[in-house]
C-alpha positions as a Markdown table, in Angstrom:
| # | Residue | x | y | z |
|---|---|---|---|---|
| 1 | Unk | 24.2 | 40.8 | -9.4 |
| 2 | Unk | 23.2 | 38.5 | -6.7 |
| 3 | Unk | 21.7 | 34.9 | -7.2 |
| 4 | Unk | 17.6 | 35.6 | -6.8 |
| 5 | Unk | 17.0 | 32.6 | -4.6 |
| 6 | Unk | 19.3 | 34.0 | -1.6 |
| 7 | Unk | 17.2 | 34.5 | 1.4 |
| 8 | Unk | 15.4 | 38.0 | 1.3 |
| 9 | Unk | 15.2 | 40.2 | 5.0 |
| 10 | Unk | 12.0 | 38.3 | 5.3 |
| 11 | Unk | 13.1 | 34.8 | 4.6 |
| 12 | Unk | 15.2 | 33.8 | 7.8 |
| 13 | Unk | 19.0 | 35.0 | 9.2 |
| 14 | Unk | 21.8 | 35.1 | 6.4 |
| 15 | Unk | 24.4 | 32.3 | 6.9 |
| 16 | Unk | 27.9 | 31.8 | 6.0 |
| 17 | Unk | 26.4 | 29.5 | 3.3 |
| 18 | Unk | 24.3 | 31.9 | 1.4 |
| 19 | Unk | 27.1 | 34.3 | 1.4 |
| 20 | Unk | 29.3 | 31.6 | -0.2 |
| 21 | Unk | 27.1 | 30.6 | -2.7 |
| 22 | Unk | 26.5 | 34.4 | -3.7 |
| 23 | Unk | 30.1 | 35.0 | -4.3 |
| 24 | Unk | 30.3 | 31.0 | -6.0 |
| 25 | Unk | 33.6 | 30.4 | -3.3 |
| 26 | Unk | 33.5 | 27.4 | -0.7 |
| 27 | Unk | 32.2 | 28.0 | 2.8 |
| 28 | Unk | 35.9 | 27.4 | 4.2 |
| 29 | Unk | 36.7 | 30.7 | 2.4 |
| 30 | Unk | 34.6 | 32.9 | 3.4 |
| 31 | Unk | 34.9 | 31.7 | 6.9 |
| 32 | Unk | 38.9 | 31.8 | 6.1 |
| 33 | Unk | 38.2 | 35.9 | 5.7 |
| 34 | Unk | 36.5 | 36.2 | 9.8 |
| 35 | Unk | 38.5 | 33.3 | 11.4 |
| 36 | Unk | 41.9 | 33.8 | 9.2 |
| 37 | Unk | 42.6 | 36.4 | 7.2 |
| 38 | Unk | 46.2 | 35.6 | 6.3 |
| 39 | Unk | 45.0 | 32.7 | 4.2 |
| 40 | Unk | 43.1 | 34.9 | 1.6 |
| 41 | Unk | 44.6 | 37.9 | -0.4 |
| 42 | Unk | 43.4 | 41.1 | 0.6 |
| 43 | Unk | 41.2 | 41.8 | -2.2 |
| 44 | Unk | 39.6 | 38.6 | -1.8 |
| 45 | Unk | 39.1 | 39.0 | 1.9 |
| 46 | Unk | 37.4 | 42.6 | 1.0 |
| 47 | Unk | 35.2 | 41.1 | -1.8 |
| 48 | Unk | 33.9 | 38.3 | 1.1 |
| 49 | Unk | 33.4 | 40.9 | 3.4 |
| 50 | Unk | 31.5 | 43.6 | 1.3 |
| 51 | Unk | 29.2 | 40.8 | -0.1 |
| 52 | Unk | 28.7 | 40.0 | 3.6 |
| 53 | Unk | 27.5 | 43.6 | 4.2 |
| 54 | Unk | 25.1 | 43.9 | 1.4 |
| 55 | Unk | 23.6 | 40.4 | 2.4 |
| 56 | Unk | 23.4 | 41.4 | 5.7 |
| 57 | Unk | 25.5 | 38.5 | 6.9 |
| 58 | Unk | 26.7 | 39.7 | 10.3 |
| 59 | Unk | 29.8 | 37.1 | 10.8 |
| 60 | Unk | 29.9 | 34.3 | 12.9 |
| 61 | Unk | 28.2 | 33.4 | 15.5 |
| 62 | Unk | 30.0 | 34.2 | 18.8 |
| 63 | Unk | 28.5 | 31.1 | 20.8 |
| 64 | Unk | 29.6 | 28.4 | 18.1 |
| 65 | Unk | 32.8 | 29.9 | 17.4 |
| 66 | Unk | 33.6 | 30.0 | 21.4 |
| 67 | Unk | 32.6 | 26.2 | 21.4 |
| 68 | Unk | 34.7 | 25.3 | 18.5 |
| 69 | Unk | 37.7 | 27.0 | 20.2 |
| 70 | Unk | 36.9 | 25.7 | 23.9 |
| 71 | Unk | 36.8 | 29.4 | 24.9 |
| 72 | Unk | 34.6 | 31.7 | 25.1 |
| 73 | Unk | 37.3 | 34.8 | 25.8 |
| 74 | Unk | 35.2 | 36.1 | 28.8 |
| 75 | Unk | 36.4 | 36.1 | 32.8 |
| 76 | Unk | 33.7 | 36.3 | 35.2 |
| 77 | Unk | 34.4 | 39.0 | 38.2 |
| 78 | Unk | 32.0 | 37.6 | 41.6 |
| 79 | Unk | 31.0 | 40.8 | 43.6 |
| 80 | Unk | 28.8 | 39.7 | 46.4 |
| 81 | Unk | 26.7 | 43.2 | 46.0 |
| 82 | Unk | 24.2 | 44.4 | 43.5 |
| 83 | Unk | 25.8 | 45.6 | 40.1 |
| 84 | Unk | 25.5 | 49.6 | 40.8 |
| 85 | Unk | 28.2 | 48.7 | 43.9 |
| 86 | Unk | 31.1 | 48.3 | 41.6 |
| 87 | Unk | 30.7 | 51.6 | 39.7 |
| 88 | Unk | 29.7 | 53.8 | 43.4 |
| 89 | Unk | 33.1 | 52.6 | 45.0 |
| 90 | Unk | 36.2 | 54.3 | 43.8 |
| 91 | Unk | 38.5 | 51.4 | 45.0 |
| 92 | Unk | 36.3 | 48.7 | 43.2 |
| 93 | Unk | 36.3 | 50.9 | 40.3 |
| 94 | Unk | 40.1 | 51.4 | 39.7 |
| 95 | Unk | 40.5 | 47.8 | 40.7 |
| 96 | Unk | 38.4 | 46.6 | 37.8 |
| 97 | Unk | 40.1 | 48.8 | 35.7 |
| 98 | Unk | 43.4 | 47.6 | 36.6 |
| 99 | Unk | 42.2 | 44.4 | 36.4 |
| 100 | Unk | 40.7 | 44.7 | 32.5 |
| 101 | Unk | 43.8 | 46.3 | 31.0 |
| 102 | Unk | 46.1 | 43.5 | 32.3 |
| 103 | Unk | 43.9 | 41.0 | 29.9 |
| 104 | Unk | 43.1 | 42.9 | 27.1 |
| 105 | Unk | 46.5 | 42.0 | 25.4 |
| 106 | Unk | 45.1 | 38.1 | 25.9 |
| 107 | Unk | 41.8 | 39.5 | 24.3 |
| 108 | Unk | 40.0 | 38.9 | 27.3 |
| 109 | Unk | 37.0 | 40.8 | 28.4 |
| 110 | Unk | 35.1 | 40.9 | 31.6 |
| 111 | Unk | 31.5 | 40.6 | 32.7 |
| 112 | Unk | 30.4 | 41.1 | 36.1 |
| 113 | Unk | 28.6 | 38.8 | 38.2 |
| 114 | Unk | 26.8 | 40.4 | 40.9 |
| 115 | Unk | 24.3 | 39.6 | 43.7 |
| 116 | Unk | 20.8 | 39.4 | 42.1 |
| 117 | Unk | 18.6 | 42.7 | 43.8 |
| 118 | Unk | 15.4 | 41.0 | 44.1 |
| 119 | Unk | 14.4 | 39.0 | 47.3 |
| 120 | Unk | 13.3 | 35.6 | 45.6 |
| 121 | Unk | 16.5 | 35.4 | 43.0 |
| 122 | Unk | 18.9 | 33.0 | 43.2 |
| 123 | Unk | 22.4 | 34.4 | 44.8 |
| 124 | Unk | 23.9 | 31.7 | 43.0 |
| 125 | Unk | 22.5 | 31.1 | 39.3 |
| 126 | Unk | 25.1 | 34.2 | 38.1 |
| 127 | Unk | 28.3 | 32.2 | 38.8 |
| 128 | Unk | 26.5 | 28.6 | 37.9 |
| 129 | Unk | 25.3 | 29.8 | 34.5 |
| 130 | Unk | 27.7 | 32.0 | 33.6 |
| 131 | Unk | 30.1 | 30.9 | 30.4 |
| 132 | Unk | 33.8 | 32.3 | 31.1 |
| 133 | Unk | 36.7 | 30.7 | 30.8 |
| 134 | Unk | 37.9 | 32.0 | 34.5 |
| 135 | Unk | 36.7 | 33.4 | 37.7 |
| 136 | Unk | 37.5 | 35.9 | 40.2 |
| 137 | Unk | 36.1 | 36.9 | 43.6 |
| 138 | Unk | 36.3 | 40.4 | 44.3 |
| 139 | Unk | 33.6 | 39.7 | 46.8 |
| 140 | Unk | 32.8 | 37.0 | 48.6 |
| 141 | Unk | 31.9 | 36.0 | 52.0 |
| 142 | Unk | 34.3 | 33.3 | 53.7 |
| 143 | Unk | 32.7 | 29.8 | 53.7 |
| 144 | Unk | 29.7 | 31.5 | 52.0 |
| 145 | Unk | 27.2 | 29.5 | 49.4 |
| 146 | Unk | 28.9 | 31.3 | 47.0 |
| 147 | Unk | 32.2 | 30.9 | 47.4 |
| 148 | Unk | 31.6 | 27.2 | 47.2 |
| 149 | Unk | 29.5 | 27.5 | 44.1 |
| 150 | Unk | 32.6 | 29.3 | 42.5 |
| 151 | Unk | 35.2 | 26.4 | 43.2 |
| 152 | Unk | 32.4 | 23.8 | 42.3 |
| 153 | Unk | 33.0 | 24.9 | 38.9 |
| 154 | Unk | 36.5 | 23.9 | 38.5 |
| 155 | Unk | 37.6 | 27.1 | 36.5 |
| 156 | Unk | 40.3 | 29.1 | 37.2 |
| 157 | Unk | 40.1 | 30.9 | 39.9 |
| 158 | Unk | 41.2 | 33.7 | 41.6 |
| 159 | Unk | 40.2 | 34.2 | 45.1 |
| 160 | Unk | 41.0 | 38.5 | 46.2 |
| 161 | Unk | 41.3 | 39.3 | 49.2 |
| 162 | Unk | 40.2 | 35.8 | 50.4 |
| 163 | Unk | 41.7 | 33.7 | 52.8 |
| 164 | Unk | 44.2 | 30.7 | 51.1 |
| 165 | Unk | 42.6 | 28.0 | 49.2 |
| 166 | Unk | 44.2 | 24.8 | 47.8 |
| 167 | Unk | 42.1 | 25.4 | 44.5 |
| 168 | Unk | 42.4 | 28.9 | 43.7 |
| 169 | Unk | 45.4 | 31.7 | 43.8 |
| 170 | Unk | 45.4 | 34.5 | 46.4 |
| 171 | Unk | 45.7 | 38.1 | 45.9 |
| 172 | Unk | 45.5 | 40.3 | 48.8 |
| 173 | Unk | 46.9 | 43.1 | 51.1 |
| 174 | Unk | 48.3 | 43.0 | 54.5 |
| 175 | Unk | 44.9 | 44.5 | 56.0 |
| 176 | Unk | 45.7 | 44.1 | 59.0 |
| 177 | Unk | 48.8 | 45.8 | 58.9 |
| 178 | Unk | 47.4 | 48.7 | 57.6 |
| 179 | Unk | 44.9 | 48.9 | 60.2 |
| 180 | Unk | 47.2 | 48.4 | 62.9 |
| 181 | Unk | 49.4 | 51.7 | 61.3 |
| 182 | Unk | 46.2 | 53.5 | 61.8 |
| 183 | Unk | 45.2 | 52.8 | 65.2 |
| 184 | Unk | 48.7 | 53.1 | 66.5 |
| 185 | Unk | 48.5 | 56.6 | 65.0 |
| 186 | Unk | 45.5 | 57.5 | 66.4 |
| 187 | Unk | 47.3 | 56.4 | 69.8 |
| 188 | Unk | 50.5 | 58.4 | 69.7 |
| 189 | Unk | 48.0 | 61.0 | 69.5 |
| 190 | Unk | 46.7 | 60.6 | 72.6 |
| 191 | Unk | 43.3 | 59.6 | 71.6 |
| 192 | Unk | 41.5 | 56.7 | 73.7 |
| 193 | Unk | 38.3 | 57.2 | 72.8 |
| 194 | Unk | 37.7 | 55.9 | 69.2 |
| 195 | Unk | 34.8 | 55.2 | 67.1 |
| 196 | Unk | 34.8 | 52.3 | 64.0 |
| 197 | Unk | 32.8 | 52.5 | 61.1 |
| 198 | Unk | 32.9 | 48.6 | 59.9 |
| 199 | Unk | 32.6 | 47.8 | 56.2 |
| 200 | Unk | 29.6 | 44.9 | 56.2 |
| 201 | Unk | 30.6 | 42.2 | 58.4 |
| 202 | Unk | 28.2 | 39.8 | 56.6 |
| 203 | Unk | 25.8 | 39.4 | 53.8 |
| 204 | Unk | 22.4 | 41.1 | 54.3 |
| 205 | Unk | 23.5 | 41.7 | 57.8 |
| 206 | Unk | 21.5 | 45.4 | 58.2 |
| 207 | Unk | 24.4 | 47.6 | 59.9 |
| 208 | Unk | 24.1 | 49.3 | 63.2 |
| 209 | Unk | 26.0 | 49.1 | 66.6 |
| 210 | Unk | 28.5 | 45.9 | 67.2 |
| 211 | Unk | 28.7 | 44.0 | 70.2 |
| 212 | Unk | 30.9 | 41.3 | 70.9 |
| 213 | Unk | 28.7 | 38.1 | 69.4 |
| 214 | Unk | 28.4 | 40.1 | 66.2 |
| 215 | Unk | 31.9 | 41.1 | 66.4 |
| 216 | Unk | 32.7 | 37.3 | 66.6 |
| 217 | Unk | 30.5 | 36.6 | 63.5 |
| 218 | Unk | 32.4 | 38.8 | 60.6 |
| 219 | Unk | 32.1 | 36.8 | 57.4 |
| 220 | Unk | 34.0 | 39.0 | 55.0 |
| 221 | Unk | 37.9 | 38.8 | 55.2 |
| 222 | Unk | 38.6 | 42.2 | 54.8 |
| 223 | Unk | 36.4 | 43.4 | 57.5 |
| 224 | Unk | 37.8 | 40.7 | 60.0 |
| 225 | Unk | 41.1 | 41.5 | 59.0 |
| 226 | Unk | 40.9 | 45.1 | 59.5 |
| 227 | Unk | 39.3 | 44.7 | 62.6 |
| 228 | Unk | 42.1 | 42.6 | 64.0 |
| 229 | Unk | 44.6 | 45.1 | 63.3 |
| 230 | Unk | 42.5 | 47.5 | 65.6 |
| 231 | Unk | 41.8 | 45.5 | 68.7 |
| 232 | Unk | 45.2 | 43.7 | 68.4 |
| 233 | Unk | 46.9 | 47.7 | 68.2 |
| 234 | Unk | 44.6 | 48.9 | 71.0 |
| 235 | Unk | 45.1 | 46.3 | 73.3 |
| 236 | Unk | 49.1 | 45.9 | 73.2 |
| 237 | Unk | 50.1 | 50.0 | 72.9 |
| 238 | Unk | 49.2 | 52.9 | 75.4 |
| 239 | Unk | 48.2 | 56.1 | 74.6 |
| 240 | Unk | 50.3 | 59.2 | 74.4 |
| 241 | Unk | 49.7 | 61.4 | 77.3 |
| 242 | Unk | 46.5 | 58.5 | 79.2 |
| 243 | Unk | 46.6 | 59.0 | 83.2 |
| 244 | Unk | 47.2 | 55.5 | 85.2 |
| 245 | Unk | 45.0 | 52.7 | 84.0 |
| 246 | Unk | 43.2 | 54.9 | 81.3 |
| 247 | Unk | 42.6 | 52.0 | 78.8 |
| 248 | Unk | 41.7 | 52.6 | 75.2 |
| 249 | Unk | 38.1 | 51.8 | 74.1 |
| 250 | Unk | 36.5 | 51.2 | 70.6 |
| 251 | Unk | 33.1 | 51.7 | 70.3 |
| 252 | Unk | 32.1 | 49.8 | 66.8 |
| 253 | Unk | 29.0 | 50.4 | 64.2 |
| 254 | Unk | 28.5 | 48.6 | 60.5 |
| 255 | Unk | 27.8 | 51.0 | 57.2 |
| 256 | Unk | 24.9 | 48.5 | 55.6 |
| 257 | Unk | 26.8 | 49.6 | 52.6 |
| 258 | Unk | 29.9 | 51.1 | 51.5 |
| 259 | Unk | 29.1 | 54.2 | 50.5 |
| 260 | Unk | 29.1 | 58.2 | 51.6 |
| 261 | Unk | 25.3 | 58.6 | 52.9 |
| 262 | Unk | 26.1 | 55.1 | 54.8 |
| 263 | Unk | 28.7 | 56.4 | 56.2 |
| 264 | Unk | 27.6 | 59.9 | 57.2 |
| 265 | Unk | 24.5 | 57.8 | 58.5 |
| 266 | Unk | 26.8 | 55.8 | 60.9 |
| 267 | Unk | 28.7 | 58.2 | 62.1 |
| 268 | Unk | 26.0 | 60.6 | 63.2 |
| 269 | Unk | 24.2 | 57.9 | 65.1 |
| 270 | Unk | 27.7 | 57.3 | 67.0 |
| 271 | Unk | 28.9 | 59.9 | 67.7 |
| 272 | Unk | 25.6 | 61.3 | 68.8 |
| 273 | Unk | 25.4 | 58.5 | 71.3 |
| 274 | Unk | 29.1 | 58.5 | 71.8 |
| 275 | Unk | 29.6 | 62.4 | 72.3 |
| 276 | Unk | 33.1 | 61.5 | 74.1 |
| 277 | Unk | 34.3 | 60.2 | 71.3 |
| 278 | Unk | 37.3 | 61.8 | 69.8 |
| 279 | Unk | 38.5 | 59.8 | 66.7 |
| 280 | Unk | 37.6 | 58.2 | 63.9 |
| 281 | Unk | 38.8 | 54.8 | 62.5 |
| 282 | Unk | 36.9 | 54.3 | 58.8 |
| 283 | Unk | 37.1 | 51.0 | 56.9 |
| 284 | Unk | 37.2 | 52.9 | 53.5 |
| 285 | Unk | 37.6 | 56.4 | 52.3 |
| 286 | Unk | 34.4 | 56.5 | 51.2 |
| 287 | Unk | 32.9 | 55.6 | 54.8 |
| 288 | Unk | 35.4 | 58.5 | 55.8 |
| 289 | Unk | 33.8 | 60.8 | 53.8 |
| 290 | Unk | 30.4 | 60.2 | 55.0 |
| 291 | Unk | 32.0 | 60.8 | 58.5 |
| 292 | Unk | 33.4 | 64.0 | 57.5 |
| 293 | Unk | 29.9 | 65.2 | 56.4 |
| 294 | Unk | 28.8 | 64.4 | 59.3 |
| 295 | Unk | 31.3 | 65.9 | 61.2 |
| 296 | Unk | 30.2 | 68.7 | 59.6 |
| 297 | Unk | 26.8 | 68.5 | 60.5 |
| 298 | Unk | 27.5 | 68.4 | 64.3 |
| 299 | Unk | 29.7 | 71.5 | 64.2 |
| 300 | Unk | 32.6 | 69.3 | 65.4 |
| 301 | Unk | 35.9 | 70.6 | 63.2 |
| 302 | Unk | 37.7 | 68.2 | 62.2 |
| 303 | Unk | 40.8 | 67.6 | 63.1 |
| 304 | Unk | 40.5 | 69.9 | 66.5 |
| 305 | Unk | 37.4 | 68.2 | 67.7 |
| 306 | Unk | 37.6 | 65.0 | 65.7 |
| 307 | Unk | 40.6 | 63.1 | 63.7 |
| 308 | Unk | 39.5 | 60.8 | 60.9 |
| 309 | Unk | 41.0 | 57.9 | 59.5 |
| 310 | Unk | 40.1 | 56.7 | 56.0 |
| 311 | Unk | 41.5 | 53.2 | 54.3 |
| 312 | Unk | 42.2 | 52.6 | 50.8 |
| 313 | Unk | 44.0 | 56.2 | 49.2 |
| 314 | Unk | 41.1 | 56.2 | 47.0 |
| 315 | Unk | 41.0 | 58.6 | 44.2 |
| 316 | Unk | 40.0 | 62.4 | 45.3 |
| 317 | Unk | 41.3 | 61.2 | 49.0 |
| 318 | Unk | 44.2 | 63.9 | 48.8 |
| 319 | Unk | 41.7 | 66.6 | 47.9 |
| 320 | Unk | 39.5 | 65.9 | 51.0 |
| 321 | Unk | 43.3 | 66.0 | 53.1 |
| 322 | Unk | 42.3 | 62.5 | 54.6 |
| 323 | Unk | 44.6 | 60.7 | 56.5 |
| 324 | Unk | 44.5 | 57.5 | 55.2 |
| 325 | Unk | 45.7 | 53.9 | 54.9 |
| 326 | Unk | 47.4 | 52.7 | 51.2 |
| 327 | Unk | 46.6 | 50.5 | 49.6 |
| 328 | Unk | 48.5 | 49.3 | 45.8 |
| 329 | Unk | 44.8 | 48.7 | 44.5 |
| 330 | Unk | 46.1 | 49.8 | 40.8 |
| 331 | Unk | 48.6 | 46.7 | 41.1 |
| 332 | Unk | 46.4 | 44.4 | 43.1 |
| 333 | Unk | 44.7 | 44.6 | 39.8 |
| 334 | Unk | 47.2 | 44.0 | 37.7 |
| 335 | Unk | 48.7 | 41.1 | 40.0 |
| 336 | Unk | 45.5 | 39.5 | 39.5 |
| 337 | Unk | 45.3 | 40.0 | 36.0 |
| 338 | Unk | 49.0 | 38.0 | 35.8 |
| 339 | Unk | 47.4 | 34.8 | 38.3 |
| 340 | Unk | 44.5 | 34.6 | 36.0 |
| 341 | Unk | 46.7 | 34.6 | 32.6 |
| 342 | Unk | 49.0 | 31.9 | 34.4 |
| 343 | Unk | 46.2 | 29.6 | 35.6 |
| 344 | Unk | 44.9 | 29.9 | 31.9 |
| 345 | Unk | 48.3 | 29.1 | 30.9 |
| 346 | Unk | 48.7 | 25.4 | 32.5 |
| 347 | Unk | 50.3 | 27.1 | 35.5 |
| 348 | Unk | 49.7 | 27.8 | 39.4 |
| 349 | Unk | 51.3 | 31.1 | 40.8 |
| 350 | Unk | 51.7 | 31.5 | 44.2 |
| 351 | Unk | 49.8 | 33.3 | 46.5 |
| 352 | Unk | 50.4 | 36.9 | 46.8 |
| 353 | Unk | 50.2 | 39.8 | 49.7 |
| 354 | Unk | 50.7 | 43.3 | 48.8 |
| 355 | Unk | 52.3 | 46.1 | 51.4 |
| 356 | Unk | 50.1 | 48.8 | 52.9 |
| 357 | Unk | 51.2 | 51.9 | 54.8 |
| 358 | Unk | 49.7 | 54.6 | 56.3 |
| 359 | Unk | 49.5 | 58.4 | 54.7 |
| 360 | Unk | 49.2 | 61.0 | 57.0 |
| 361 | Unk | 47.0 | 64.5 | 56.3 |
| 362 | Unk | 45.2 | 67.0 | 58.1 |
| 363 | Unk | 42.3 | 65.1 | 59.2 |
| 364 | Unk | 44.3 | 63.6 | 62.5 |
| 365 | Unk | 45.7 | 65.6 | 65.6 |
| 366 | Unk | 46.1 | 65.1 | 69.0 |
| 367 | Unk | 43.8 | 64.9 | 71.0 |
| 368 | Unk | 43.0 | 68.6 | 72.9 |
| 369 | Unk | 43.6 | 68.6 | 76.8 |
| 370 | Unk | 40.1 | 69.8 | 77.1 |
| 371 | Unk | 38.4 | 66.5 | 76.0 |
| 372 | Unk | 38.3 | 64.4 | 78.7 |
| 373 | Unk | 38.6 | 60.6 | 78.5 |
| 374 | Unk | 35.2 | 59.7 | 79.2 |
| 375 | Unk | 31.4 | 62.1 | 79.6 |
| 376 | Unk | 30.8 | 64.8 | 76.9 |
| 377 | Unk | 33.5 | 66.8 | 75.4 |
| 378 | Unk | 34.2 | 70.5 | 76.5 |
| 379 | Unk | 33.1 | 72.8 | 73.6 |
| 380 | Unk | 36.4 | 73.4 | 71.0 |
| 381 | Unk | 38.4 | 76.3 | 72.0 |
């Protein structure tokens, strides 16, 4: 029988004191039975805990225990994009996945910290007001507001894909090697004509068609990077098969976002004003996809009247025979799973780059002797 003066459902929230005066033990054991269980026997643990239950008494709170321990158990993942981003991009997705089993055995968990969708929120009050013990940038714009918000905290960080910073460890890829496989590919096929479908070069930039002061402004790393590899590739190696001075050309739009319809979006407005285009070079499978589609749309087979280049080996890339750059995204992850357990742990890891290579389908082939270097394309034999 319970004492009659514990609080009833209507009275106020049960505390760890009402259930210790119910069971006539001392608060220290009943919050020995949430916070360490190998001090009581087991049958007094149960006997806490089922009094607990029928008092309602829910344990303790979450917030005052985190203070007590100077932790709160939690690692704060900064994605410049709003939240639905994450879960719409395969990559991102078995990133974050990657990235979550490597701290569970810490008994960490992860919350998200994305751009705010509305036009008068603060881009910044996520990562100022967040409590986590750590933070990592999946997403972040070089030299942004919000990178320097991040480091202003004086967590540990983990920058990804991020240039080097003195007060933060690095996890990357060789993007621009990666690229650079894919455009020389492209080349030893005897294609001069190629289009690119840019991830965003900056924040809130719009997409459309790049010239060379946009070109000159890319804010995100893996975009710059990327785009390096191609002009660098372009503008050191000749084409299989090219007549005397036949240069190579790139002709350069931005997906507002990285996803298919974006993608397919882009592509149709190139390659309708670009009809003598003749390949493909896409920032991310997904981008490639939407180029596919839209491929499709124009009647143009791909790979006879247009080769197609994705970036990333995403998930479901094999099915759609993509040709494709690799990237280890499952052990990027994990690698930055390890940095943030080690910065946690007292320690600084050093900076890491991961290999990429290129994987070669059925979406690339040389280019036909009926599609002349520059003026609209011969129809497909």
């Amino acid at each position: 029988m319970l004492p009659a003066d514990l609080p009833s459902e209507s009275s106020g929230r049960v505390t760890l004191r009402d259930v210790a005066r119910a069971l006539g033990v001392s608060v220290a054991t009943v919050s020995n039975a949430y916070n360490r269980p190998d001090q009581l026997s087991a049958a007094l643990r149960e006997r806490v805990l089922d009094t607990a239950r029928t008092l309602g008494y829910g344990g303790p709170d979450p917030l005052a225990r985190s203070l007590r321990r100077g932790r709160t158990g939690v690692i704060g993942v900064v994605y410049d994009a709003p939240l639905e981003y994450a879960f719409a991009d395969p990559a991102a997705a078995q990133f974050l996945g990657s990235l979550a089993h490597s701290l569970q055995a810490a008994s960490l968990n992860l919350l998200l910290l994305a751009s705010p969708g509305g036009p008068q929120d603060d881009p910044l009050s996520p990562v100022q007001s967040a409590s986590v013990d750590g933070l990592i940038v999946y997403s972040a714009a070089q030299n942004s507001d919000l990178l320097r918000a991040v480091l202003a905290r004086g967590l540990p960080t983990v920058l990804v894909d991020q240039d080097h910073h003195a007060q933060a460890a690095g996890v990357g890829i060789d993007d621009a090697g990666g690229a650079a496989q894919a455009a020389r590919h492209l080349l030893e096929l005897g294609h001069t004509r190629i289009g690119v479908l840019c991830l965003e070069l900056g924040p809130r930039q719009g997409g459309g068609r790049v010239g060379p002061g946009r070109e000159q402004q890319v804010a995100y790393h893996p975009t710059a990077e990327r785009l390096r590899g191609y002009r660098e590739t372009v503008n050191t190696t000749t084409a299989a098969g090219a007549g005397p001075g036949e240069a190579v050309r790139l002709y350069l739009t931005e997906a507002e976002r990285n996803t298919v319809p974006d993608g397919e979006a882009c592509a149709l407005e190139l390659l309708r004003a670009e009809p003598q285009l003749t390949a493909l070079l896409c920032m991310s499978d997904v981008l490639a996809q939407g180029a596919l589609r839209a491929a499709q749309m124009l009647g143009w087979p791909v790979p006879q009247r247009l080769s197609v280049v994705g970036y990333d080996d995403a998930p479901g890339s094999a099915d759609l025979n993509l040709t494709t750059v690799w990237q280890p995204t499952c052990d990027k992850g994990s690698r930055v799973g390890q940095a943030m357990l080690a910065l946690l742990g007292g320690q600084k890891p050093a900076d890491v780059r991961l290999p990429t290579r290129l994987v070669v389908r059925g979406s690339t082939a040389a280019r036909s002797a009926t599609q002349a270097p520059d003026g609209p394309m011969s129809p497909p034999s």
